[in-house]
C-alpha positions as CSV (number, residue, x, y, z in Angstrom):
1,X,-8.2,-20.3,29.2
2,X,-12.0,-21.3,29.7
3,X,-14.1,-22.7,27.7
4,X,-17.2,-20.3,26.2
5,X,-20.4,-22.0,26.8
6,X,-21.8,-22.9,23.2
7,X,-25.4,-21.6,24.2
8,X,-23.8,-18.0,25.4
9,X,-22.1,-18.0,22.2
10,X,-25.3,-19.4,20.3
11,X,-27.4,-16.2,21.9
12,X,-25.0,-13.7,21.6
13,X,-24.8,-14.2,17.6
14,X,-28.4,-14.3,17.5
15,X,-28.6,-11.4,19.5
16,X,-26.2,-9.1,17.0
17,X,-28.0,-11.0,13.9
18,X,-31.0,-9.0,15.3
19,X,-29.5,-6.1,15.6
20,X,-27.9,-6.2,11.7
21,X,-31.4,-7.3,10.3
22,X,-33.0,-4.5,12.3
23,X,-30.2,-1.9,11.2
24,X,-31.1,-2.7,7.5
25,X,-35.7,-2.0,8.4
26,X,-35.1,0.9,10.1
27,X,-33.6,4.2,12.2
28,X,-31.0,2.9,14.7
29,X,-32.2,5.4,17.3
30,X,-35.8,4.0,16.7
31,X,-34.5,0.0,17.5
32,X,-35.2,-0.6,21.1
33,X,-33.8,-3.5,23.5
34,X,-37.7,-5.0,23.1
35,X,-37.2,-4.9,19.3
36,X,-33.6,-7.2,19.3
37,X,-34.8,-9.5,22.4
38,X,-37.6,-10.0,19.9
39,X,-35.7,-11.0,16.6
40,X,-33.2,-12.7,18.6
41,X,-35.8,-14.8,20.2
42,X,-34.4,-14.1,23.7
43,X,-35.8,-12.5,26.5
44,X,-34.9,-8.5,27.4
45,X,-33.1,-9.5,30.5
46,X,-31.1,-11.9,28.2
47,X,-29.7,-8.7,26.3
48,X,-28.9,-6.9,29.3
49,X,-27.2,-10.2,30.9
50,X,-24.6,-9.7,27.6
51,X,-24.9,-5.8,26.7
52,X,-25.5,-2.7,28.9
53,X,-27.8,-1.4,25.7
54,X,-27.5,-1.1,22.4
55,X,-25.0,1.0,21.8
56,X,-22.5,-1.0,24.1
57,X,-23.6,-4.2,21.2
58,X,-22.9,-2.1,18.5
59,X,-19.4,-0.7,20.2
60,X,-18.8,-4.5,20.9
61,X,-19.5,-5.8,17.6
62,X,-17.2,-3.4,16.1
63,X,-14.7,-4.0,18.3
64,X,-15.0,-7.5,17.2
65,X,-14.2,-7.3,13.8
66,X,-12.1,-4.6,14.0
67,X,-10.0,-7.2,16.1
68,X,-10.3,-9.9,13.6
69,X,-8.9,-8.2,11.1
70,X,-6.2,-6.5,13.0
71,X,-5.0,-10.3,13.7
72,X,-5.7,-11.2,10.0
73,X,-3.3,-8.4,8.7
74,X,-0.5,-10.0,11.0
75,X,-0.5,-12.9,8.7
76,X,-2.3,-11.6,5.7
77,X,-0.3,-8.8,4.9
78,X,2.9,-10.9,4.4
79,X,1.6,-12.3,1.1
80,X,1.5,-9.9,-2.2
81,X,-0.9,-7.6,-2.7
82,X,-3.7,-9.5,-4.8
83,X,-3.6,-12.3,-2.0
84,X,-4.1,-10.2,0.8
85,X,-6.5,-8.7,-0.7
86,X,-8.1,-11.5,-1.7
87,X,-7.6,-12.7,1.8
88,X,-9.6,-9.4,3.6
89,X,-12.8,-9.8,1.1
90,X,-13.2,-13.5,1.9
91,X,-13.6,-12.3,5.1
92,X,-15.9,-9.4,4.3
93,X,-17.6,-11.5,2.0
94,X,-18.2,-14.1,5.0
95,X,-19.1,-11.2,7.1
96,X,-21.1,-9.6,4.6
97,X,-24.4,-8.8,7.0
98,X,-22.3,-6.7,9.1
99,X,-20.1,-5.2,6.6
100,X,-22.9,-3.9,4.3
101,X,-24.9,-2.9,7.2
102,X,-22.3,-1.0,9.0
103,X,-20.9,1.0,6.3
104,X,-24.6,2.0,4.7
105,X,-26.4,2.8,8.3
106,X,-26.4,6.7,9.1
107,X,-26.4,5.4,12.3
108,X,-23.0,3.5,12.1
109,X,-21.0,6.5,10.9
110,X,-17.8,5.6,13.7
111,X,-17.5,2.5,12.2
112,X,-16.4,3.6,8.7
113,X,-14.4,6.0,10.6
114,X,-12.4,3.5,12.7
115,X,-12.4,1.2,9.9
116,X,-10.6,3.9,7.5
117,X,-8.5,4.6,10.0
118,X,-7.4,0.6,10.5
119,X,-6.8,0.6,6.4
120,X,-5.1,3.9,7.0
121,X,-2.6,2.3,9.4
122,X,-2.2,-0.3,7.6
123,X,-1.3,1.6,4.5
124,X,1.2,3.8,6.5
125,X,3.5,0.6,7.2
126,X,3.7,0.0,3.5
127,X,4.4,3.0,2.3
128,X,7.8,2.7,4.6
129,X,8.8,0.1,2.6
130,X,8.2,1.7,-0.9
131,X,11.5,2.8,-2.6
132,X,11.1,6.0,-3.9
133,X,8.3,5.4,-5.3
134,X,6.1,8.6,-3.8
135,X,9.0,10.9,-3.6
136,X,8.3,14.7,-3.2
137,X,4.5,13.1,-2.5
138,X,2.8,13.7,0.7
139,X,2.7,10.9,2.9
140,X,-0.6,11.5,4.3
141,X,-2.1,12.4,1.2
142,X,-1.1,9.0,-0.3
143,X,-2.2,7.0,2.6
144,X,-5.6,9.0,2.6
145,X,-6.2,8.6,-1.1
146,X,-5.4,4.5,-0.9
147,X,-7.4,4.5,2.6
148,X,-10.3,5.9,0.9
149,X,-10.2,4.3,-2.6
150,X,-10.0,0.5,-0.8
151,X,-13.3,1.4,1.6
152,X,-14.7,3.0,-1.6
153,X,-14.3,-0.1,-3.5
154,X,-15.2,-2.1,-0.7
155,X,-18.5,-0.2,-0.2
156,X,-19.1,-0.4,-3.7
157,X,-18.8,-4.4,-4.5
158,X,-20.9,-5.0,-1.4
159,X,-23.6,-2.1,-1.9
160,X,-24.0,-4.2,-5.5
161,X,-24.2,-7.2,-3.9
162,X,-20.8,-8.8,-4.2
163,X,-21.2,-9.1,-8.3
164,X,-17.5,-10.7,-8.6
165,X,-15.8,-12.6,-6.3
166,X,-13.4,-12.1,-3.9
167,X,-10.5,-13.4,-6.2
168,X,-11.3,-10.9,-9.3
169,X,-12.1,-7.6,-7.2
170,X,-8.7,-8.4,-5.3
171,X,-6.9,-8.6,-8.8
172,X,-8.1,-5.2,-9.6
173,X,-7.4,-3.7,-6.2
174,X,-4.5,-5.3,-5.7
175,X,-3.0,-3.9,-8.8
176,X,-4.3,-0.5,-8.5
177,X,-2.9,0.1,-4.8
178,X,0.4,-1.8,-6.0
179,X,1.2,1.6,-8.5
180,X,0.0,3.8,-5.4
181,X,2.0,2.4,-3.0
C-alpha cells in the first residue's frame, strides 16, 4: 500500500473544511470553486487537481463517512445497544462539522437519504435476530420507524448543539430502540 503524502492529505481536509464552513453562510448552488480555493487557502487548480467540481467533493465526502461508519458497525455493532451507540455519536460528535451541516443543508438532501438508508440496513440485520418480539408487525414499518427516530434524534442533539454527551443520549437511545427492536 502507498503511503499518502501528508500535504495532499493536509489540503484535501482544508479543502472540505471550506466547503462545510461555506455550506453553513450560504446556498450550495451559489458556492463556487473560487469561493472553496479561497477558504481553503489553495489555489482553483488545487481543487480541480483533487475534485472534478463541487459536487464530485460533496459526493466524495459522503462517501467517506458513509464508509467509516460502515467499517465502524462491523466492530461496533457487536457490543450492546447503549455502547454502540455510544460508539456512533463519539464519532458524530468528532465529526460534528459535517454531520450538522449535512443533515441541515437543503442542498445535502441525498445524504440524509443514504444515511437513513445505512441505519435502515443496519436495523434490518437486527431485527433477524429479535425473537418474536415484533410478531404480526411489519418488518419494514419497524425498521422505518427506528431508522427514522435514530436520525431524528441524531439531528436533534446536534441541531441543539450536542447539550449531553455522547454517553447519556446513547443511554436513552439505546434503551428506546432496545423495546423496538
Amino acid at each position: 500500500m502507498s503511503k499518502v503524502d501528508r500535504r495532499v492529505v493536509k489540503t484535501q481536509e482544508a479543502i472540505k473544511k471550506a466547503i462545510l464552513e461555506l455550506m453553513n453562510e450560504k446556498n450550495f448552488d451559489d458556492i463556487t470553486i473560487q469561493d472553496i480555493s479561497d477558504r481553503a487557502n489553495v489555489n482553483r487548480s488545487t481543487v480541480y487537481l483533487h475534485y472534478l467540481d463541487k459536487y464530485d467533493l460533496l459526493d466524495k465526502m459522503i462517501d467517506e463517512h458513509i464508509n467509516e461508519l460502515k467499517e465502524t458497525s462491523e466492530w461496533a455493532c457487536q457490543e450492546e445497544w447503549v455502547d454502540a451507540i455510544q460508539i456512533f455519536f463519539e464519532y458524530f460528535e468528532k465529526h460534528y462539522l459535517f454531520f450538522s451541516t449535512m443533515l441541515a443543508s437543503k442542498a445535502a438532501p441525498a445524504f440524509r437519504s443514504k444515511f437513513l438508508e445505512y441505519v435502515m440496513e443496519g436495523y434490518k440485520d437486527e431485527l433477524q435476530k429479535t425473537n418474536g418480539k415484533n410478531e404480526g408487525l411489519s418488518e419494514d414499518v419497524i425498521v422505518k420507524f427506528a431508522g427514522n427516530a435514530y436520525v431524528g434524534v441524531l439531528e436533534s442533539w446536534l441541531k441543539d448543539g450536542m447539550p449531553t454527551p455522547p454517553k447519556s443520549i446513547a443511554k436513552e437511545l439505546g434503551i428506546l430502540l432496545e423495546r423496538i427492536l
